[in-house]
C-alpha positions in Angstrom: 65.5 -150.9 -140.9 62.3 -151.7 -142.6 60.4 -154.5 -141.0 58.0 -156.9 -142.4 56.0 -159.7 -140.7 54.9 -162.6 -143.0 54.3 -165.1 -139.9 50.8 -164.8 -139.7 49.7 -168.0 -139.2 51.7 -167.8 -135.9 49.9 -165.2 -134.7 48.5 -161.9 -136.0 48.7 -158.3 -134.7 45.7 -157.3 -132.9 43.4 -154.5 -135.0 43.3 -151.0 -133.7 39.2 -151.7 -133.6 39.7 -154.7 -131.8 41.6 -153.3 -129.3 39.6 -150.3 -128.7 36.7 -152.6 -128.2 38.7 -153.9 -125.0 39.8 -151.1 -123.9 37.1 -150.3 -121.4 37.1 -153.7 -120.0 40.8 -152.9 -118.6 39.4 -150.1 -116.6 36.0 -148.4 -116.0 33.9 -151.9 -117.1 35.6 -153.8 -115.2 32.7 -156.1 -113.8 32.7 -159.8 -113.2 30.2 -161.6 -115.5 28.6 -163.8 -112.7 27.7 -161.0 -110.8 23.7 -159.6 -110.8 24.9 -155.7 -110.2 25.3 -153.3 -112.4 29.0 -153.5 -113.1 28.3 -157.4 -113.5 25.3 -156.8 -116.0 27.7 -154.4 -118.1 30.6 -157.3 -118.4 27.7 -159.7 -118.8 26.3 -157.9 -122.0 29.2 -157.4 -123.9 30.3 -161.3 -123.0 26.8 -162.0 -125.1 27.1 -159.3 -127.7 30.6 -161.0 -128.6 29.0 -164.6 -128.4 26.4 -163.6 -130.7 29.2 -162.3 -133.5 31.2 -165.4 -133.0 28.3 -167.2 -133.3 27.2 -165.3 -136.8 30.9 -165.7 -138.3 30.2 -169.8 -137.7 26.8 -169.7 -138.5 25.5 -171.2 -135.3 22.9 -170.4 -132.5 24.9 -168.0 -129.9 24.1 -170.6 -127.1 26.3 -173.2 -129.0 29.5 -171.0 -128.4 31.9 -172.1 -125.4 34.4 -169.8 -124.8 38.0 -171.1 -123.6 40.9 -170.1 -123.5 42.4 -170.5 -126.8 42.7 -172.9 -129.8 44.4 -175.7 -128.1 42.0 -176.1 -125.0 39.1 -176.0 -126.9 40.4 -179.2 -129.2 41.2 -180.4 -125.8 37.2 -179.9 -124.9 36.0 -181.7 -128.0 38.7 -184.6 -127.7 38.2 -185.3 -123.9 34.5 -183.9 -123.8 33.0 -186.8 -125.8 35.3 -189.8 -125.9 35.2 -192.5 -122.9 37.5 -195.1 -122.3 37.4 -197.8 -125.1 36.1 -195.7 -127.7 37.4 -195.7 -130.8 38.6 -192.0 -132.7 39.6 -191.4 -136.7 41.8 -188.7 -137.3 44.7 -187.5 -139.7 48.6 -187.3 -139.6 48.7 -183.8 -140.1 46.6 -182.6 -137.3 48.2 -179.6 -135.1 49.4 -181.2 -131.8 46.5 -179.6 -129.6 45.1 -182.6 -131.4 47.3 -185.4 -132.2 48.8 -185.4 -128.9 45.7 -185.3 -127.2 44.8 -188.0 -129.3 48.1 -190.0 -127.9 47.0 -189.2 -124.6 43.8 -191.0 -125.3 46.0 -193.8 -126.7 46.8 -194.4 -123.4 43.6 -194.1 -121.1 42.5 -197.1 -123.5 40.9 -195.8 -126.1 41.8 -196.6 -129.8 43.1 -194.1 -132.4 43.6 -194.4 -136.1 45.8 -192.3 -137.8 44.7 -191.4 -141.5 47.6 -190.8 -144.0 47.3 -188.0 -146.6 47.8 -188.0 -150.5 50.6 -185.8 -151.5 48.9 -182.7 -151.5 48.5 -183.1 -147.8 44.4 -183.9 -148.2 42.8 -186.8 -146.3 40.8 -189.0 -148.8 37.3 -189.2 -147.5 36.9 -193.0 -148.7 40.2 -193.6 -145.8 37.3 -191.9 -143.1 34.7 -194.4 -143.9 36.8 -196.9 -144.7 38.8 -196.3 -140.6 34.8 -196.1 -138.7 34.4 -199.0 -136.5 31.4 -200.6 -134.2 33.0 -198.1 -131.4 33.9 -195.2 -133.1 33.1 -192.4 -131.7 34.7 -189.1 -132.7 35.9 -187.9 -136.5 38.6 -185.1 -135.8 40.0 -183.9 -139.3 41.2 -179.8 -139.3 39.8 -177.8 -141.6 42.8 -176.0 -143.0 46.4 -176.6 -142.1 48.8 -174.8 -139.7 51.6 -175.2 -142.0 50.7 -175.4 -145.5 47.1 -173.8 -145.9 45.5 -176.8 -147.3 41.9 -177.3 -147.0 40.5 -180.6 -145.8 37.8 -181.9 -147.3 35.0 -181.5 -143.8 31.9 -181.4 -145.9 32.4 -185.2 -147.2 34.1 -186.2 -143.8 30.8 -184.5 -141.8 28.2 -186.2 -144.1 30.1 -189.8 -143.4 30.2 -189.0 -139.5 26.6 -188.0 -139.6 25.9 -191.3 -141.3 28.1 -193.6 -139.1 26.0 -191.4 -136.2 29.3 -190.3 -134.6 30.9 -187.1 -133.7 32.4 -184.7 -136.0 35.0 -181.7 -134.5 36.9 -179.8 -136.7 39.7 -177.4 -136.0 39.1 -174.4 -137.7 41.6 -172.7 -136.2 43.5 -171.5 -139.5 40.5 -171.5 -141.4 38.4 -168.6 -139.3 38.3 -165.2 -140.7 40.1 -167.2 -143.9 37.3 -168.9 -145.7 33.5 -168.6 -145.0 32.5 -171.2 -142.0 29.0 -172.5 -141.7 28.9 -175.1 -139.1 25.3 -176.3 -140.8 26.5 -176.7 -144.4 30.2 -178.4 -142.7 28.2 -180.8 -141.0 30.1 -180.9 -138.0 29.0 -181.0 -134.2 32.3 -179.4 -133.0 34.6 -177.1 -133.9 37.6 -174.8 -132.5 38.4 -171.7 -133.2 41.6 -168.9 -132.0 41.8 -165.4 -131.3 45.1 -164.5 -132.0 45.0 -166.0 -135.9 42.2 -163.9 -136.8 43.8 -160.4 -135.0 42.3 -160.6 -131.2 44.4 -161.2 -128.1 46.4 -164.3 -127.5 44.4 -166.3 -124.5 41.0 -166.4 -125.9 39.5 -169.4 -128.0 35.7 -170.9 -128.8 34.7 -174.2 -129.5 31.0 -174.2 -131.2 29.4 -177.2 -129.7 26.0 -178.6 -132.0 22.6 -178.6 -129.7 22.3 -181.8 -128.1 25.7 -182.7 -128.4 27.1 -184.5 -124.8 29.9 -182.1 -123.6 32.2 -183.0 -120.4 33.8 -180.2 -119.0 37.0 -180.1 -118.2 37.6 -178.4 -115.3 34.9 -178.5 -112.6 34.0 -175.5 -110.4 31.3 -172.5 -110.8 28.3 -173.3 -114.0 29.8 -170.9 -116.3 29.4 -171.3 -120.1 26.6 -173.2 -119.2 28.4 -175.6 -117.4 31.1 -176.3 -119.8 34.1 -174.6 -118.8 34.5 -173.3 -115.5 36.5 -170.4 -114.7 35.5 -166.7 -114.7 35.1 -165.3 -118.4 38.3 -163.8 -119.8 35.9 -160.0 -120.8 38.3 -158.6 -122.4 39.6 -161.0 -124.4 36.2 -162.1 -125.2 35.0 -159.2 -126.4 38.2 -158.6 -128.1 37.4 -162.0 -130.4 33.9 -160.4 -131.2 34.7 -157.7 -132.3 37.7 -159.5 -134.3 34.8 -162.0 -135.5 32.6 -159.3 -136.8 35.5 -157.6 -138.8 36.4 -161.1 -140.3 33.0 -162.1 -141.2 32.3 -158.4 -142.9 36.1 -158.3 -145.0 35.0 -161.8 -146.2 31.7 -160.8 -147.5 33.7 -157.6 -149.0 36.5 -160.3 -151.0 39.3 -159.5 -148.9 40.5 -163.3 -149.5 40.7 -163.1 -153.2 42.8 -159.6 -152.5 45.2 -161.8 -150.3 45.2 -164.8 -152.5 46.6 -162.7 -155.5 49.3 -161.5 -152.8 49.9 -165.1 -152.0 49.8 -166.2 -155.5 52.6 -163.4 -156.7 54.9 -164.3 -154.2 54.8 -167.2 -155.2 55.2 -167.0 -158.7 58.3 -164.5 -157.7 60.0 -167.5 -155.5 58.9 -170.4 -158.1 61.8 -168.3 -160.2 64.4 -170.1 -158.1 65.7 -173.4 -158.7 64.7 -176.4 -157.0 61.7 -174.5 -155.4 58.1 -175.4 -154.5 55.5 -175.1 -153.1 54.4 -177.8 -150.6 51.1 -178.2 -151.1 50.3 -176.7 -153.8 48.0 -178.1 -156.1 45.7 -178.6 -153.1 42.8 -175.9 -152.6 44.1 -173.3 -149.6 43.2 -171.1 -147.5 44.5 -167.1 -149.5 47.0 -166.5 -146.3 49.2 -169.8 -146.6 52.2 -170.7 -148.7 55.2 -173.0 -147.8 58.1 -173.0 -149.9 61.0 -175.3 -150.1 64.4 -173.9 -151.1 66.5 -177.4 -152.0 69.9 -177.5 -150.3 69.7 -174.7 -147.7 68.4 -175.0 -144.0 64.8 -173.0 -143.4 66.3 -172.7 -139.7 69.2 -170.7 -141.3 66.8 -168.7 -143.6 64.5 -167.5 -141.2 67.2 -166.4 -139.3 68.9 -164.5 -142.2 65.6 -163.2 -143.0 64.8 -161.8 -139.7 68.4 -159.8 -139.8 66.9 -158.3 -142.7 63.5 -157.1 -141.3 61.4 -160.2 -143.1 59.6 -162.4 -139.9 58.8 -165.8 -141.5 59.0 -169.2 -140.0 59.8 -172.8 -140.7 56.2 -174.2 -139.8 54.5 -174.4 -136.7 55.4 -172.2 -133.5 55.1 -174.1 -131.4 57.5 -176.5 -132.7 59.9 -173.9 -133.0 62.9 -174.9 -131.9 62.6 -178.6 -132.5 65.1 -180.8 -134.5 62.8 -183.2 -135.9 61.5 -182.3 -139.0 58.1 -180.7 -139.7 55.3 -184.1 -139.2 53.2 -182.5 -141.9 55.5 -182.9 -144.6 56.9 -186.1 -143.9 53.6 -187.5 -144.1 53.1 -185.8 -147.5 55.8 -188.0 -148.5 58.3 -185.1 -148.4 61.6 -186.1 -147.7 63.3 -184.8 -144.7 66.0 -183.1 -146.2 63.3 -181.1 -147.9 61.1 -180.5 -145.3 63.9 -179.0 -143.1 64.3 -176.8 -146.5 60.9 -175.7 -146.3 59.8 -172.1 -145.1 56.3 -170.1 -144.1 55.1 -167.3 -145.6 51.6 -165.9 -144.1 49.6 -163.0 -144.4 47.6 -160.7 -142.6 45.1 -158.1 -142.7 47.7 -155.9 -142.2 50.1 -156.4 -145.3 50.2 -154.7 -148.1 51.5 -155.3 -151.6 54.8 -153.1 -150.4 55.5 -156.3 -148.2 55.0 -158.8 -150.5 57.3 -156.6 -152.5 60.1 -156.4 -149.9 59.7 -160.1 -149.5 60.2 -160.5 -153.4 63.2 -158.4 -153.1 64.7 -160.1 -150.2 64.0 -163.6 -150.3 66.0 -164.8 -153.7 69.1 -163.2 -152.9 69.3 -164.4 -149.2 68.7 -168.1 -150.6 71.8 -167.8 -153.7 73.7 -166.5 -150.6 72.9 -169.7 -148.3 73.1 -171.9 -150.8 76.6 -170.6 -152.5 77.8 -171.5 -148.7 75.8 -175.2 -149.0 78.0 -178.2 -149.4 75.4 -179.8 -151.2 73.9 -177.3 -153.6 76.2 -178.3 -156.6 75.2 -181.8 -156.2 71.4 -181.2 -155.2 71.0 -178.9 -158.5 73.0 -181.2 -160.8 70.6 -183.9 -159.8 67.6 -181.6 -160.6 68.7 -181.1 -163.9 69.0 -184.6 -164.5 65.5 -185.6 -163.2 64.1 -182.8 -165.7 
């Protein structure tokens, strides 16, 4: 059986190259960073090399790069590293939960949090930012692109107002590396997290670019590595695996591979808008070229991922790590999506790896697997009756 993986935004398969870059730091390189011998010096260097092409696909100085462990500890670094006890933070209702829970954990060390709604496109309005800032705020934290439809946030206009309120701006730019061209200078931010594993390096390997002269806490206390921001011995391999990952990104973006994966995106979903009472969540916000999330009216994504996945076809109902969960997806109800819908709604997301042949599979496979859920739905008579009506 044929099988096709369309759950990118989950994570994405490590490239041959990067994984040949790694390779020797498993065996013959296999030197601890700290250390002043030779086999040290050789882990040492590539750490740096791969700083420096992380650092050239954000468009910062090499020394502002932190590496952590992944996307979710280095929001965790820029939440926790520069808010005290009584500040106040701005952020949306749509954030990824490495933020808005650590965001409810500062809830309740004292600190105060607001919340910004979104229109519904999903976008934060940048009058709602300067409209939240208080005497004590202290931190903006708005992603740059969303987990679980694609759509961009508008950072440039939310950087400029934190830059004029003189408080901190972090963006996650997790789904939005190796997507869309990042320039931390032109963003206007002072902090902003990045993944491995969504731009095809390992899984347990993150930055967070941290603006010179920006006050960082560490985390976790112990030896002065990464300058004293994040103790622990440096992950080699998987740091040299996100360089090399970086530099491919950085060089397939200058080359247009997103407008070659935006017309991908864009005839799938032309293919599924063919379907009754389908849409696309999100859609008539700008996105990242990877992203689309599609809801199929009267059917159960849970039940369509599944059937997909007998078939070959990996897709997903939002988030992974909410996988799983019975609550619907947080994103969409605060687009104003009703649940009912939003439990409807599915992920499609590419990689570097797919090919038109996929998006053709998918094409193929997708419409007849939702005529077959919904001919079992209860509701589908109803739910398209009342479609036709509204039209």
């Amino acid at each position: 059986m044929r099988r096709v993986y369309l759950d990118n935004s989950a994570t994405t398969p490590v490239l041959p190259e990067v994984l040949d870059a790694m390779r020797p730091y498993f065996g013959e390189q296999f030197g601890n960073a700290s250390s002043i011998h030779h086999h040290g010096q050789e882990a040492r260097g590539a750490v740096e090399r791969a700083r420096e092409s992380v650092a050239a696909l954000l468009g910062c100085r090499a020394s502002e790069v932190v590496f952590t462990s992944g996307g979710t500890e280095a929001d965790n670094l820029a939440i926790f590293g520069t808010v005290d006890e009584g500040d106040h933070v701005i952020t949306s209702q749509v954030e990824h939960h490495a933020v808005l829970n650590a965001c409810k954990q500062l809830e309740s060390e004292g600190c105060e949090v607001t919340f910004l709604p979104v229109d519904g496109r999903g976008v934060v309005d940048p009058d709602e930012v300067r409209r939240a800032l208080r005497p004590n705020t202290k931190l903006i934290t708005v992603m740059m692109a969303n987990n679980e439809t694609g759509v961009l946030q508008p950072v440039e206009e939310i950087g400029k107002i934190a830059a004029e309120a003189d408080v901190y701006s972090h963006t996650d730019a997790v789904q939005a590396a190796g997507k869309v061209a990042l320039d931390v200078t032109q963003i206007g931010c002072d902090l902003m997290s990045i993944s491995g594993h969504k731009i095809h390096a390992p899984q347990g390997i993150g930055a967070v670019y941290v603006r010179k002269g920006t006050e960082l806490r560490p985390m976790m206390y112990g030896g002065r590595h990464e300058r004293s921001r994040r103790a622990g011995t440096e992950n080699v391999p998987g740091i040299v695996g996100l360089g090399k990952a970086a530099e491919v990104a950085k060089r397939e973006l200058e080359q247009g591979a997103d407008r070659k994966m935006a017309a991908m995106r864009d005839r799938l979903e032309r293919a599924l808008l063919n379907l009754e009472c389908t849409g696309v969540n999100g859609g008539g916000a700008p996105r990242v070229a990877s992203t689309s999330s599609v809801h199929f009216d009267s059917i159960e994504g849970e039940a369509l991922v599944i059937a997909l996945d007998l078939k070959g076809l990996a897709v997903s109902t939002g988030a992974a790590c909410s996988s799983g969960a019975i609550e619907p997806s947080h994103v969409l109800l605060a687009m104003g999506i009703g649940a009912d819908r939003a439990r409807a709604s599915v992920r499609f997301s590419l990689g570097k790896q797919n090919t038109d042949e996929d998006v053709d599979y998918a094409i193929g496979l997708v419409p007849e697997t939702v005529a077959r859920l919904r001919e079992l739905s209860p509701v589908w008579n109803g739910s398209r009756q009342l479609s036709v009506v509204s039209r």
